[in-house]
C-alpha positions, 0 to 999 in steps of 0.5 A, a space after each residue: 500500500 505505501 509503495 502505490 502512495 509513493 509510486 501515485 505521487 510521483 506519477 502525479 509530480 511527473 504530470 505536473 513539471 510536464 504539464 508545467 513544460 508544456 504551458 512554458 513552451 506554448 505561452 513563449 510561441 511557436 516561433 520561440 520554440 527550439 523544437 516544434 511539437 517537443 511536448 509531453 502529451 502522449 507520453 502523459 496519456 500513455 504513462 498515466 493510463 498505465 501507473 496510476 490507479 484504475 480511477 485516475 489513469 483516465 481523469 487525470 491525464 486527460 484532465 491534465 491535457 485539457 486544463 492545459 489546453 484550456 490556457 493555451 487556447 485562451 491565449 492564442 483565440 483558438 476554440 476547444 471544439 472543432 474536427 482538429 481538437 476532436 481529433 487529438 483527443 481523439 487519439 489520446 482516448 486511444 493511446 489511454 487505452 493502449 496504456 489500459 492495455 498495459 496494465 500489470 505487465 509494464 516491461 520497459 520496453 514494451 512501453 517504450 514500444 507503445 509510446 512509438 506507436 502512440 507516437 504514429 497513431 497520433 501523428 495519423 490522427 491529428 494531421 487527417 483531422 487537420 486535413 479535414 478541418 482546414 480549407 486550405 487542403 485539398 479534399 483529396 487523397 493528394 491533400 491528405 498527403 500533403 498533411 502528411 509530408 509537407 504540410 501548409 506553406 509558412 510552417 515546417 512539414 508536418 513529418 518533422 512535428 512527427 519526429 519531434 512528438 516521436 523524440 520527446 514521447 520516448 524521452 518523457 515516458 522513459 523519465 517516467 520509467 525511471 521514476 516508477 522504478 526509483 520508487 520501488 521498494 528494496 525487498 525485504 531482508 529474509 532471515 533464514 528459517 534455521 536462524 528464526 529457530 530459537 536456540 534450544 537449552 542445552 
């Protein structure tokens, strides 16, 4: 029981410098940014799903994502609904559910596995609901394309937002590996059943 108390408080402050990380980097500005779509955001959905408590591996990832979002929107004018919101939480839904899948049997680099491929799912999912939601694609298999590979015209391609989620979900979810596996607790010392034997009276 402790060691769960200890392991949830650490998940919860991972959460918390990650969510923090990512209000910084989006309050300074795309422009700013060192490295476009370097963010915690898989990392958070799939890792939380995974070691924290049944009742709070979906609430407080996704919880975590939407209040940040929330902030984010606000500063820059952007609506929380639409296609292109959908879509990622969307695909965060399904990568909570790749970390319910996980449940129990979290080998390190099975989940460093399913953070890559949560990587790609949210990388197919989000950029076709760009392409969806966007007018300045091209409603055809070449427009969808397009939102694949190169992106909008004025913004880096969109392959190299993939490569910058795929960099930092496998960075974030091997840190929160490290803090689940700082928390366990040393197993405790058996003493040999001869010597629990008390000695008898000569």
């Amino acid at each position: 029981m402790k060691q769960r108390h200890i392991q949830t408080a650490a998940a919860f402050l991972l959460l918390a410098v990650a969510v923090a990380y990512r209000l910084c980097t989006g309050l300074a500005g795309s422009h700013s940014q060192w490295l476009p779509n370097f963010s915690p955001i898989a990392a958070i959905a799939l890792c939380g799903a995974i070691f924290l408590t049944k009742r709070l591996a979906l609430l407080v990832p996704l919880a975590a994502l939407f209040l940040s979002d929330l902030v984010l929107n606000s500063h820059y004018g952007v609506s929380l609904f639409g296609v292109d919101m959908l879509s990622r939480y969307v695909a965060l839904g399904l990568i909570v559910a790749l970390g319910w899948a996980l449940r129990g049997r979290p080998h390190s680099a099975t989940v460093l596995l399913a953070a890559a491929g949560g990587s790609t799912l949210f990388y197919l999912i989000t950029n076709t609901g760009s392409w969806l939601a966007s007018s300045l694609y091209a409603k055809t298999l070449s427009g969808w394309v397009q939102a694949l590979t190169t992106g909008l015209p004025g913004y880096p391609p969109t392959w190299v937002f993939f490569r910058n989620s795929l960099a930092s979900d496998l960075l974030f979810t091997a840190l929160f590996l490290v803090c689940m596996a700082a928390t366990r607790q040393q197993p405790e010392l058996r003493v040999p059943r001869a010597q629990r034997l008390e000695p008898s009276i000569p």
